[in-house]
C-alpha positions in Angstrom: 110.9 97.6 86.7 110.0 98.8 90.2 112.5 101.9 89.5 111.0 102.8 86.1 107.5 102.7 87.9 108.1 104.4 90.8 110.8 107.1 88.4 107.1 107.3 86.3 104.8 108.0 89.3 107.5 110.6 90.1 107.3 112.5 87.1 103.6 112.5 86.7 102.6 113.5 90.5 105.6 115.7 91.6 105.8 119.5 91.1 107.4 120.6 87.6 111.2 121.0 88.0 111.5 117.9 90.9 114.7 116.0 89.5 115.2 112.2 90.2 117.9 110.1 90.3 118.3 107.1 88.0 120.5 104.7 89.7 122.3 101.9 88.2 122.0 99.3 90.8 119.9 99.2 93.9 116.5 99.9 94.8 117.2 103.7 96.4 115.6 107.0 94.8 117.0 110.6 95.8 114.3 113.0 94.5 115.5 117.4 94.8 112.3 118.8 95.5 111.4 121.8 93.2 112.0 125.4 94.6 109.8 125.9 97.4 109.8 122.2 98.7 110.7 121.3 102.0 111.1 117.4 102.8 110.7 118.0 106.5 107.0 119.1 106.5 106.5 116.8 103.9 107.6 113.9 106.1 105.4 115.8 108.8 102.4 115.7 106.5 103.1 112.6 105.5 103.3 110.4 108.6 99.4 111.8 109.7 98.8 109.7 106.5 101.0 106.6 107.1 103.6 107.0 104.3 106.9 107.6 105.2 110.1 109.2 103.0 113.4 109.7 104.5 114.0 113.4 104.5 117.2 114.6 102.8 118.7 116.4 106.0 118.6 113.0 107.7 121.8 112.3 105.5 123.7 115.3 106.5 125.7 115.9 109.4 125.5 120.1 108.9 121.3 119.8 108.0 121.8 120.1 104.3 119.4 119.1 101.6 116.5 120.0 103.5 115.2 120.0 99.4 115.9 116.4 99.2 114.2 113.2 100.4 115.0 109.6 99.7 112.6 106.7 98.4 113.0 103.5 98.8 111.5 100.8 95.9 113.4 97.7 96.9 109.6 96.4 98.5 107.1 94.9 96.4 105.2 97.6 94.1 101.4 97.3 94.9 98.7 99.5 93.7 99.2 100.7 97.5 102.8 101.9 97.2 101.8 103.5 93.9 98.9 105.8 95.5 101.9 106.6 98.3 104.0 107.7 96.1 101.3 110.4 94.0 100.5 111.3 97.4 104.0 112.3 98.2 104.0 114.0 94.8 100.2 115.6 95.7 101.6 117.0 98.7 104.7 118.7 97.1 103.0 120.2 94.6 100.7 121.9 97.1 104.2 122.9 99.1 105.2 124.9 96.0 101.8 126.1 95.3 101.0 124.3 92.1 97.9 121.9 91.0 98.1 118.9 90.4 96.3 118.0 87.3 94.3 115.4 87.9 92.6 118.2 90.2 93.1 120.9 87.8 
């Protein structure tokens, strides 16, 4: 449940063309950022507002997937964690330039 909520937060508060994993066991997310995103200053911007992500060149030896980050949902899903995640998503949509549209 925790995957299909956090998978839904995903596609409603990310930038259009963000692809997410769905993974058959386990409680790990790998989100690919749409064109333009950058999962280093989004885990820059990110940690000024308490939420961390695990950026996707942290699981690279050469610096790839800089595109990439990693969520973790094996924690309990509060309202909190929800508003963490559409921040995350808030924040890459501004990265790429688009609206969000709630704020539309």
């Amino acid at each position: 449940q925790q995957v299909d909520a956090a998978r839904g937060v995903i596609a409603e508060n990310f930038p259009r063309g963000t692809r997410v994993t769905r993974p058959t066991g386990g409680f790990i997310l790998w989100v690919e950022l749409a064109k333009g995103g950058d999962s280093i200053a989004l885990f820059e911007k990110l940690l000024e507002r308490g939420i961390s992500i695990a950026p996707g060149p942290m699981f690279s030896a050469t610096q790839r997937y800089r595109n990439c980050l990693r969520v973790s949902v094996g924690h309990l899903w509060t309202e909190r964690t929800e508003k963490a995640l559409a921040e995350v998503g808030r924040l890459a949509r501004a990265q790429v330039g688009e609206v969000a549209i709630a704020n539309a």
